[in-house]
VOGU-3710 file (C-alpha; in Angstrom, 3 decimals, decimal comma):
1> xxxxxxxxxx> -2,862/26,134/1,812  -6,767/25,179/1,031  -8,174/24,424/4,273  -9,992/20,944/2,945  -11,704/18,844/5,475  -13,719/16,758/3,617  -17,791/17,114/4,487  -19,433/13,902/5,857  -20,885/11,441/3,573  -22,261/8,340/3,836
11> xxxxxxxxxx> -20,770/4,933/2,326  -23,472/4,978/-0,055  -22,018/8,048/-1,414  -18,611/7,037/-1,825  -17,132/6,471/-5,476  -16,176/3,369/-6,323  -15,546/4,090/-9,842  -12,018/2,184/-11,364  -9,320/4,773/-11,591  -9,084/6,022/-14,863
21> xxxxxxxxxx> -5,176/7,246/-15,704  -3,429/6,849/-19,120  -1,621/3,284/-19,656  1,913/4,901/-19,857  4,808/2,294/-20,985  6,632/0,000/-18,307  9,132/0,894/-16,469  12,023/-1,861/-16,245  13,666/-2,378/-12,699  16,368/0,208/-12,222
31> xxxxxxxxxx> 19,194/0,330/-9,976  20,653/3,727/-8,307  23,498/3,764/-10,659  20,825/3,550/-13,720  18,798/6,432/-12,213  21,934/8,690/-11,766  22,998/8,167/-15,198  19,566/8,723/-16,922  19,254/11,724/-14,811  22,507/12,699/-16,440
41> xxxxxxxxxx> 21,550/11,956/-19,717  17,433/13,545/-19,607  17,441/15,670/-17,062  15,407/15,439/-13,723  11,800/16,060/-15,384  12,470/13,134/-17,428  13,446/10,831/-14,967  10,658/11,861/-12,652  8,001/11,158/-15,176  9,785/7,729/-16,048
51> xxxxxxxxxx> 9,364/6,404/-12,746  5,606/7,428/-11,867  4,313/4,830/-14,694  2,948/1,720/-13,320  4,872/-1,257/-13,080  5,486/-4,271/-15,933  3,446/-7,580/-15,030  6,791/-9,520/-14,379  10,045/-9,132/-14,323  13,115/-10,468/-15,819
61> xxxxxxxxxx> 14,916/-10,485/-12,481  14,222/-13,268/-9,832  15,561/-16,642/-10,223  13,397/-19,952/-11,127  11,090/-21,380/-8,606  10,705/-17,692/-6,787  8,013/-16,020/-8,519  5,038/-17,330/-10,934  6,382/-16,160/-14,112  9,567/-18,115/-14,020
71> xxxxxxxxxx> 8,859/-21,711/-13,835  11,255/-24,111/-11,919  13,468/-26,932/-13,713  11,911/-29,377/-15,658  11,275/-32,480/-13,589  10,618/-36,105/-14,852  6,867/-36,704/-14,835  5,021/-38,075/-11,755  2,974/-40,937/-11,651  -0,502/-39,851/-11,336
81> xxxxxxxxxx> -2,853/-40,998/-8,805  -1,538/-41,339/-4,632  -1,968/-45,172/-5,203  1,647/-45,222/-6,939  3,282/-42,811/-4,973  6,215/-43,387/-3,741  7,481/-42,524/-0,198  8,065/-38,576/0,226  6,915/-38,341/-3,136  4,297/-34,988/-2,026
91> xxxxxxxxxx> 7,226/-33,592/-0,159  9,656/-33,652/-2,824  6,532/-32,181/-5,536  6,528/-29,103/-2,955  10,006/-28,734/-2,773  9,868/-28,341/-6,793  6,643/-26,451/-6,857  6,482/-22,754/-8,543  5,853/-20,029/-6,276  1,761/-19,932/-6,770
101> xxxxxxxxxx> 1,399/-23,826/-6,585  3,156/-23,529/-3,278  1,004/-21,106/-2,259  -2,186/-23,142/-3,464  -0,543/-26,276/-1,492  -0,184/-24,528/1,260  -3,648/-22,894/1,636  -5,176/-26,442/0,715  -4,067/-28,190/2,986  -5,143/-26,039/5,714
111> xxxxxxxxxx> -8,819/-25,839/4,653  -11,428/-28,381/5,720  -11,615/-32,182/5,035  -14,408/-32,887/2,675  -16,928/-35,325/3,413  -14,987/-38,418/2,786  -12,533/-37,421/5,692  -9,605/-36,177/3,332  -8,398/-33,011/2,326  -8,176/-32,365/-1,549
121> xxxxxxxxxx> -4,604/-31,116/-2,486  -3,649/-29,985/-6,241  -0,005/-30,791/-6,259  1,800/-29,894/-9,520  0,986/-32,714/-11,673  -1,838/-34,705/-9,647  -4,681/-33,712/-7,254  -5,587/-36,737/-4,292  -7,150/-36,395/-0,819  -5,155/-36,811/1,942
131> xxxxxxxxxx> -5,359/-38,674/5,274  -5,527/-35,852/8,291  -2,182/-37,326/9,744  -0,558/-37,029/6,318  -1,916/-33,367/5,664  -0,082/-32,538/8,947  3,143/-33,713/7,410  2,525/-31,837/4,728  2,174/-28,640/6,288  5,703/-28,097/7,485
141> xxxxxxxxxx> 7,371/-27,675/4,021  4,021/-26,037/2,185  4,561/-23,380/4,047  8,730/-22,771/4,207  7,914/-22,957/0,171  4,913/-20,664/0,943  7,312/-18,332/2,819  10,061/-18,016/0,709  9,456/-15,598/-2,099  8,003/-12,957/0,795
151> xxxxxxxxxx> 11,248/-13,662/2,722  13,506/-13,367/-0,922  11,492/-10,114/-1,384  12,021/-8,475/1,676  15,953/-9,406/1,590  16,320/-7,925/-1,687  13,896/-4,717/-1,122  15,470/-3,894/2,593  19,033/-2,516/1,622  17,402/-0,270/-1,041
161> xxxxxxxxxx> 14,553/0,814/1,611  17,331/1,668/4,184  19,685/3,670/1,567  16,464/5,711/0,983  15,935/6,153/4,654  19,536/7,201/5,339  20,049/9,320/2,428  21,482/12,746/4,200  20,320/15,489/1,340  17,103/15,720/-1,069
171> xxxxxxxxxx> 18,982/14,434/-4,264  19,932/11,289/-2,780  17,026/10,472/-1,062  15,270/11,313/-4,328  17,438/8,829/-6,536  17,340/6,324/-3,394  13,580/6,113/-3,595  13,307/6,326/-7,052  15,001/2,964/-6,944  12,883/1,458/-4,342
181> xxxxxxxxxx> 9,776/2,022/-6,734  11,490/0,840/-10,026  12,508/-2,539/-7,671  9,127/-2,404/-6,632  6,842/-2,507/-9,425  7,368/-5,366/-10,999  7,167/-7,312/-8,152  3,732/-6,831/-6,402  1,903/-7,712/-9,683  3,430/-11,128/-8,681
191> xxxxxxxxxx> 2,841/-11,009/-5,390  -0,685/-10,302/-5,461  -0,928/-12,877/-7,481  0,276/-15,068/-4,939  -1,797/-13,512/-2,446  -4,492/-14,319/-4,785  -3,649/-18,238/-4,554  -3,438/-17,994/-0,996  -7,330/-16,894/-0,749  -7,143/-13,224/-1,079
201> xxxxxxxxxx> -5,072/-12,522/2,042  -2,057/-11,801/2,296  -0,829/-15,007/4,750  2,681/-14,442/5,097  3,750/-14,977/8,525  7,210/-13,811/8,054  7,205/-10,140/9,933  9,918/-8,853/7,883  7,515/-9,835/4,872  4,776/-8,483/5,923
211> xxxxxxxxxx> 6,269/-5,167/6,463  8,062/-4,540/2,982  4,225/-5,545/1,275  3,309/-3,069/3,080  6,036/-0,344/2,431  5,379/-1,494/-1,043  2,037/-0,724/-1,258  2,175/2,866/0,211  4,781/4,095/-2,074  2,498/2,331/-4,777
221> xxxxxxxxxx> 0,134/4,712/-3,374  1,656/7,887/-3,422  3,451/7,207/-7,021  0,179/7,098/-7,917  -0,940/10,220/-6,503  2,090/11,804/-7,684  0,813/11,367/-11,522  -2,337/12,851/-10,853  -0,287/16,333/-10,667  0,071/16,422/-14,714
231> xxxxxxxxxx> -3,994/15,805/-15,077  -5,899/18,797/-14,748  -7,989/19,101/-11,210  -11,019/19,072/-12,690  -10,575/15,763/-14,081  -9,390/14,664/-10,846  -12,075/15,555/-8,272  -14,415/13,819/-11,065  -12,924/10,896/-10,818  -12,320/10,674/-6,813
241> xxxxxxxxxx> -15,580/12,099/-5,444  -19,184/12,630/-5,846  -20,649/16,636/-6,070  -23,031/17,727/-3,763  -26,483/18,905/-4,404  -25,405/22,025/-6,320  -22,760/20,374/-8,322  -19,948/21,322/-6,754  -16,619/19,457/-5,314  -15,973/21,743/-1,984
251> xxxxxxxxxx> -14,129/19,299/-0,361  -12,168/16,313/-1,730  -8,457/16,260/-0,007  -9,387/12,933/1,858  -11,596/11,380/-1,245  -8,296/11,900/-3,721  -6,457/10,060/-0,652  -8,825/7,404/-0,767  -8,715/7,218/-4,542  -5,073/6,477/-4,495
261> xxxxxxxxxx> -5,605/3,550/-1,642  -8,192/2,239/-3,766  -6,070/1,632/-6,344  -3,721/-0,448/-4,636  -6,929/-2,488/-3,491  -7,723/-1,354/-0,131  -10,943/-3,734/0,881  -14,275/-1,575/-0,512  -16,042/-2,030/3,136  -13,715/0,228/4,585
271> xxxxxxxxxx> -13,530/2,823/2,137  -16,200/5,410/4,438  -13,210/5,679/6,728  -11,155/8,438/4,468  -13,600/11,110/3,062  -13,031/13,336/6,229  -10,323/13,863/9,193  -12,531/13,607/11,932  -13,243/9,917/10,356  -9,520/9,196/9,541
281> xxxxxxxxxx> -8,685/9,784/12,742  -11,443/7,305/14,216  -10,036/4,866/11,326  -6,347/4,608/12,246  -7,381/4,512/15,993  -10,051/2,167/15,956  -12,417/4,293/17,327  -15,992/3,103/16,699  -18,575/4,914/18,498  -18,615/8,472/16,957
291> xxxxxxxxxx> -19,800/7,875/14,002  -22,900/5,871/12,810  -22,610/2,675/11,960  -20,210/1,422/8,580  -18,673/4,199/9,137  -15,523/2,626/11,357  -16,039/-1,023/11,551  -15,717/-2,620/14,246  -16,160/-6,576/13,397  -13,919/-8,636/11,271
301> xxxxxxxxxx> -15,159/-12,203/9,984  -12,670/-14,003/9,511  -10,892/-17,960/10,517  -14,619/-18,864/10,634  -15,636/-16,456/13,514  -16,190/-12,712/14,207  -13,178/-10,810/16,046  -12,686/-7,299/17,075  -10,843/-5,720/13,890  -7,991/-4,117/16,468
311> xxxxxxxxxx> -7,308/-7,239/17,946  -7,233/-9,703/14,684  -4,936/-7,075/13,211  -2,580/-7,375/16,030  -2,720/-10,881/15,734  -1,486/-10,751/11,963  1,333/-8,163/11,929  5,023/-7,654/12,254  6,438/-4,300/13,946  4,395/-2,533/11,001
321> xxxxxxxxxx> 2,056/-4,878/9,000  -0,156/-5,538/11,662  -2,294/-3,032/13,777  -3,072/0,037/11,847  -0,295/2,794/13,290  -1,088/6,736/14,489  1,462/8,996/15,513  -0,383/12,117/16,800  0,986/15,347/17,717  2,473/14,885/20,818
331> xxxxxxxxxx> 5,087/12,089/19,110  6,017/14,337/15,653  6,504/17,895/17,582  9,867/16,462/18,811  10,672/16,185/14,974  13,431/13,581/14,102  13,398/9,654/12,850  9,788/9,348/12,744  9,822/6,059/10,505  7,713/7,724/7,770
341> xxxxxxxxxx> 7,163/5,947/5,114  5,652/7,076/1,555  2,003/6,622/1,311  1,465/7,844/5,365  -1,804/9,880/5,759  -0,931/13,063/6,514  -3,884/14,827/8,506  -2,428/19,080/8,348  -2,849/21,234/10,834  -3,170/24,358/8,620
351> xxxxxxxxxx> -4,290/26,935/11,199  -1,526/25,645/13,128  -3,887/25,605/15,877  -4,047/22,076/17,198  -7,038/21,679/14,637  -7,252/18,775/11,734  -7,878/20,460/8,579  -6,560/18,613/5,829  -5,538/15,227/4,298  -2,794/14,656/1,878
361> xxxxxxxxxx> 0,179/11,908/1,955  3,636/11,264/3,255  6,003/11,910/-0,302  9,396/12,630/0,933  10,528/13,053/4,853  13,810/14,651/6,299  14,661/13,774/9,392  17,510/16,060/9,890  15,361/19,323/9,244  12,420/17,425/10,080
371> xxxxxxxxxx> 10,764/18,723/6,717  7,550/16,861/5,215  7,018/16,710/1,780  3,055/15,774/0,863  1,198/15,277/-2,370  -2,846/16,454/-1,784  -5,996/16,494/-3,370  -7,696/19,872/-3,184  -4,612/20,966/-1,874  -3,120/24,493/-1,863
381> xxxxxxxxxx> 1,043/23,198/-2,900  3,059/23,831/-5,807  1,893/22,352/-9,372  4,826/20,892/-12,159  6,221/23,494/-14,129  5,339/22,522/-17,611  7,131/26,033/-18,922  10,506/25,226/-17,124  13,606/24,770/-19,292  14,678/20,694/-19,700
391> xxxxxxxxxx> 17,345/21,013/-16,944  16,450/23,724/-15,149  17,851/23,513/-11,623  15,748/22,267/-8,396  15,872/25,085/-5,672  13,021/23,848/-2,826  12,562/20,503/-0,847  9,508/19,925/-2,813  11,566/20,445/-6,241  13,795/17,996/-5,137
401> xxxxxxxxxx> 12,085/15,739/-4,183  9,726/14,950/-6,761  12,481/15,807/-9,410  10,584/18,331/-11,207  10,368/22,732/-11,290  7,586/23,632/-9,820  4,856/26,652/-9,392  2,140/27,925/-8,143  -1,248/27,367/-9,691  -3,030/29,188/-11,987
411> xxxxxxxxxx> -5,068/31,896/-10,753  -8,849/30,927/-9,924  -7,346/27,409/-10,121  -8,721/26,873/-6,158  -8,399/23,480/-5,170  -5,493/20,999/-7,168  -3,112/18,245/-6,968  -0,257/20,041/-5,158  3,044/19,649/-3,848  3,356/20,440/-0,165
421> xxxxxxxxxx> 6,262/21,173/2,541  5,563/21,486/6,028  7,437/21,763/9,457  6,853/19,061/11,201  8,914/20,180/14,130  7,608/22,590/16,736  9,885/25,417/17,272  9,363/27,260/20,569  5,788/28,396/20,850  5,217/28,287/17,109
431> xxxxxxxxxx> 3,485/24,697/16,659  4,311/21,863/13,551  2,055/22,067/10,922  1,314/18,039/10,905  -1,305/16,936/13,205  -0,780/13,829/12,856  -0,247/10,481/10,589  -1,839/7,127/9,838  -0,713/3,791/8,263  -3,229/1,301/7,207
441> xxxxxxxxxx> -2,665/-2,193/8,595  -1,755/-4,739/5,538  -5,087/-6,989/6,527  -6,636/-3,715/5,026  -5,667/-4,639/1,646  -7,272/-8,263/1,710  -10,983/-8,986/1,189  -12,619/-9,267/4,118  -16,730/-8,971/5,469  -17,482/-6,648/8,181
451> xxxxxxxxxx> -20,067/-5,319/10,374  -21,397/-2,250/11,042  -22,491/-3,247/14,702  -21,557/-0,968/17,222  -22,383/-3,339/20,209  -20,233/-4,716/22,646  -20,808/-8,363/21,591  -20,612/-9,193/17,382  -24,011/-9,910/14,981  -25,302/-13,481/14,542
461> xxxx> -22,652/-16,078/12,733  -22,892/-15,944/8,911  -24,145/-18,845/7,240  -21,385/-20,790/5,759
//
């Protein structure tokens, strides 16, 4: 494998360029029966390339009332103005509200009373202000109706996470995760939309919630990255990072990670955090004072006040939604359940040495050979066959689990997009290849400001 630590660049040298990948048709949500039977029907290469397009903007699928495209029943009209309302007549517009004008209710009523002493509320078909005793009546059932198309995701979404998780050969975890995305994709159009409506973050308090967002996200991610291996690597490493001073792309394994994070809207200020290993590590650890400043930040504004990004982050989390998680080497040599999800950073030891050399991404994990499966930038891995016959048959870990034949690069090809496998295990003296591995917290996908201070208290209060 390409040894690829990325060189150190400032912020100001980061790309921030929108991803540029062909518009593909949508996929429709697909159930492990429907994948089995297309891979029947097409073969594996087909089915593979099916399920890397981006998602449809809805789907047909949830029920009225649970996400924004599907409006709830038609109700009688209200009588506008809170001078003719009736007795629990706000409670009963919430219970009847659409997913996004709960969310809207919700996040209303918990902002600040203008300067008449109410609180302005949009509720379905009529916007008052409301009394502060009122709004806190109000904010019971805003947020259950706030809560519940998180909770209705995360119901539907766990069995199909856990069938991929307890898959016991490469096929079916293949198919199993396959799935996942196709239930996926439609969905977190919707729910970002509904993150949008609740002021760009994603306020969900429920941690089972919180968690599949995430878990959504990070196979979001690495679907993503998993296209870029039918674009040539040239056209890659133009798109993902910036050449240095003679023109050339020497190092880009942690600036194609970053590309692929980027598209699933990780927040711009924290985007010098990737480009190397030495700063992924201080990302997913929190460590601040190596680096100079905006590299790592270290202050969060946010709830009208600055707080210590580690500790706001463990404030807003669930068992993996919350602080940003790193499992080093000492917790994958034993090799096992490791609770790897797709989209992980991967930092590869490729010297086997104890040294970080390389960043690429969690694709498929085995816990019963302990076998990792990553998809790199500048990476040294197997490339798609594009020669292979339709239904040629899968032979490696890596084959399997991205559904397609693959080979090595083309000669003088250097750096790529490439399929990796790696030992995660250590077996006797001879070390695992994985260094270590990094999830980003979910608060790192909202829009936040941050500081670069490096000081023990934070800057001056922003001006509201």
């Amino acid at each position: 494998m390409r040894i690829a630590g990325a060189a150190e660049k400032g912020p100001e040298e980061q790309p921030d360029q929108p991803v540029r990948r062909p518009v593909p048709t949508p996929v429709p949500p697909t159930t492990v029966q429907q994948v089995i039977a297309l891979q029947s029907a097409v073969g594996n290469r087909a089915v593979a390339a099916l399920l890397r397009q981006p998602a449809p903007a809805f789907s047909p699928a949830p029920a009225p009332g649970v996400f924004p495209n599907v409006p709830p029943a038609p109700v009688p009209p209200l009588t506008p103005g809170p001078a003719a309302l009736s007795p629990g007549q706000e409670e009963a517009a919430i219970a009847r509200a659409s997913a996004e004008e709960a969310a809207r209710i919700h996040r209303q009523l918990n902002a600040k009373a203008g300067p008449d002493g109410k609180v302005p509320v949009d509720f379905p078909q009529w916007s008052t202000g409301l009394e502060p005793a009122r709004v806190e009546q109000l904010k019971a059932p805003a947020k259950a109706a706030k809560e519940k198309p998180f909770k209705a995701f995360a119901a539907a979404r766990q069995p199909l996470y856990d069938g991929m998780h307890a898959a016991k050969d490469d096929d079916a975890r293949r198919v199993a995760r396959a799935a996942l995305r196709a239930f996926d994709a439609p969905r977190l159009p919707m729910l970002r939309q509904l993150q949008a409506e609740l002021g760009g973050v994603w306020d969900v308090e429920d941690e089972g919630a919180r968690d599949a967002v995430l878990a959504a996200i990070g196979l979001e991610a690495i679907s993503n990255a998993e296209g870029d291996l039918l674009n040539k690597p040239d056209d890659v490493k133009k798109r993902v990072a910036s050449p240095d001073k003679e023109g050339n792309f020497p190092e880009w394994c942690g600036f194609f990670t970053l590309d692929q994070y980027k598209s699933s809207r990780l927040d711009s200020d924290l985007r010098a955090g990737f480009p190397s290993v030495e700063r992924a590590e201080a990302f997913f650890t929190y460590a601040y004072k190596n680096f100079p400043a905006g590299y790592i930040k270290k202050w969060i504004w946010a709830e009208g006040e600055w707080q210590l990004l580690n500790a706001y982050h463990a404030k807003h989390g669930g068992k993996h939604g919350g602080l940003r998680r790193w499992l080093p080497y000492t917790k994958l040599s034993g090799g096992g359940d490791l609770e790897l999800d797709p989209g992980d950073v991967v930092i590869v030891d490729v010297g086997l040495d104890g040294t970080p050399n390389h960043i690429a991404m969690v694709h498929t994990y085995d816990p019963l050979t302990s076998t990792l499966v990553t998809v790199g930038g500048n990476d040294g891995g197997k490339v798609i066959d594009t020669k292979a016959a339709k239904d040629a048959p899968l032979s490696s870990k890596r084959e399997k689990a991205v559904g397609q034949k693959l080979t090595d690069a083309a000669p003088g090809t250097g750096g790529h997009v490439g399929v990796s496998e790696h030992a995660v295990k250590a077996v006797g003296k001879q070390r695992g290849s994985v260094y270590a591995i990094g999830r980003a917290s979910l608060v790192d996908f909202e829009d936040h400001v941050y500081s670069n201070s490096l000081e023990d208290k934070p800057p001056a209060p922003l001006k509201q």
